[in-house]
C-alpha positions as CSV (number, residue, x, y, z in Angstrom):
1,X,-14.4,-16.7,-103.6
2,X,-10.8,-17.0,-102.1
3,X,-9.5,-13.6,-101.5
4,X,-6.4,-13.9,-103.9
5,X,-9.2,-13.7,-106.8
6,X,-10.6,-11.0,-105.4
7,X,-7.3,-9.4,-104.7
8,X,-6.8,-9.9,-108.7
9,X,-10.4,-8.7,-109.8
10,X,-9.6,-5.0,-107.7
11,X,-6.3,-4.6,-109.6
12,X,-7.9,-6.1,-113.0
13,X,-10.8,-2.9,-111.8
14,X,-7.8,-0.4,-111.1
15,X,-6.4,-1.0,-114.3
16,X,-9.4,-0.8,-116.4
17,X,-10.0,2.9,-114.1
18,X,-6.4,3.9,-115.5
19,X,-6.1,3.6,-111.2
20,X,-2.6,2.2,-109.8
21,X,-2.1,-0.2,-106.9
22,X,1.3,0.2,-104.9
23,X,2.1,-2.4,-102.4
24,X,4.9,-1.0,-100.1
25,X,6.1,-2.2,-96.7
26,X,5.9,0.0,-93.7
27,X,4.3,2.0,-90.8
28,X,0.8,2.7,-92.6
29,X,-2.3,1.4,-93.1
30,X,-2.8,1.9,-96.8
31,X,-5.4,4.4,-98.5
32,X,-5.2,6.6,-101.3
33,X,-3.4,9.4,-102.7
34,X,-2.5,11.8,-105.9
35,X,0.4,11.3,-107.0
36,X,1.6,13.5,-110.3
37,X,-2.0,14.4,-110.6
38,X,-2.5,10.4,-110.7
39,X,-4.5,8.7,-108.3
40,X,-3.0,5.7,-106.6
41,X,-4.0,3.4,-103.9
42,X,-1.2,2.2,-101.8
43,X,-1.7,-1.1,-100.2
44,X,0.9,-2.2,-96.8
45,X,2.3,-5.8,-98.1
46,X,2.8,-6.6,-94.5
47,X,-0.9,-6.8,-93.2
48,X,-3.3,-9.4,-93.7
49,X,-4.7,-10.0,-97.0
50,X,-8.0,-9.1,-95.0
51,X,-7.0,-5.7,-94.6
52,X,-5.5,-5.0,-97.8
53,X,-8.7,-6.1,-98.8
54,X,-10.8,-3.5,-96.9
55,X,-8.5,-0.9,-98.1
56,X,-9.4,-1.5,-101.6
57,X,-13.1,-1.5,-100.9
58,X,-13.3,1.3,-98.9
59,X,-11.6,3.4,-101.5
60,X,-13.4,1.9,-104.5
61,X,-16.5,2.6,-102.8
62,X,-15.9,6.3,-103.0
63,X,-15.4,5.9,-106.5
64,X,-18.4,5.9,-109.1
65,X,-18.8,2.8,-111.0
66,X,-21.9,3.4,-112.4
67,X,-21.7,1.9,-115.9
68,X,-18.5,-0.1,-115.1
69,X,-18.8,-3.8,-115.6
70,X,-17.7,-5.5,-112.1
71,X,-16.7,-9.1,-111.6
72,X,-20.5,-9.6,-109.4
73,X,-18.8,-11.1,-106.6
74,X,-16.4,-8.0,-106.5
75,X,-19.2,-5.6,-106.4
76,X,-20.9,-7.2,-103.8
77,X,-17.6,-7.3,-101.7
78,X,-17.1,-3.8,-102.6
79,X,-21.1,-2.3,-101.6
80,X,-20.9,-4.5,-98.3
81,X,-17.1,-4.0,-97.1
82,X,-17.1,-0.5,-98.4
83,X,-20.4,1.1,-96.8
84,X,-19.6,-1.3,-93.7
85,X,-16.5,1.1,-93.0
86,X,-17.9,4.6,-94.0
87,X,-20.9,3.3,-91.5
88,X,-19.0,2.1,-88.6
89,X,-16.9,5.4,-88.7
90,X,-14.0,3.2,-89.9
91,X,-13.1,4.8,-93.3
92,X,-10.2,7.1,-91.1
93,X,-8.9,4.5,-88.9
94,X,-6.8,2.0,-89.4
């Protein structure tokens, strides 16, 4: 799957989590945050699409999905990437 699709499943995923994605350009690596008692995921516009990527399935790993319907592909991308950073000791850098 090209990673534009899966790019458009995570925010299709946020949305349907009443979740928002922020794409903002900067000095940051992206993560998430609680905003107004909201939480948001802020994604940096300027990094690879790789890394935006990773973002999203680090933090949607920590989330439980259990008895939400995931695009397969997207879950798969989210159990490998995801756990592949928490593992490595990756989740806190960039």
């Amino acid at each position: 799957m090209k990673q534009k699709q899966l790019l458009e499943h995570f925010v299709s995923l946020a949305k349907k989590l009443g979740l928002r994605i922020v794409q903002g350009k900067g000095d940051f690596y992206g993560g998430s945050c609680i905003l107004k008692q909201d939480k948001v995921i802020v994604l940096n516009k300027l990094k690879p699409i790789e890394q935006r990527l990773r973002v999203l399935a680090r933090e949607f790993a920590d989330i439980d999905l259990t008895g939400v319907y995931i695009v397969p592909v997207l879950r798969e991308y989210i159990n490998e990437k995801g756990m592949d950073l928490f593992e490595m000791g990756q989740a806190e850098k960039p």
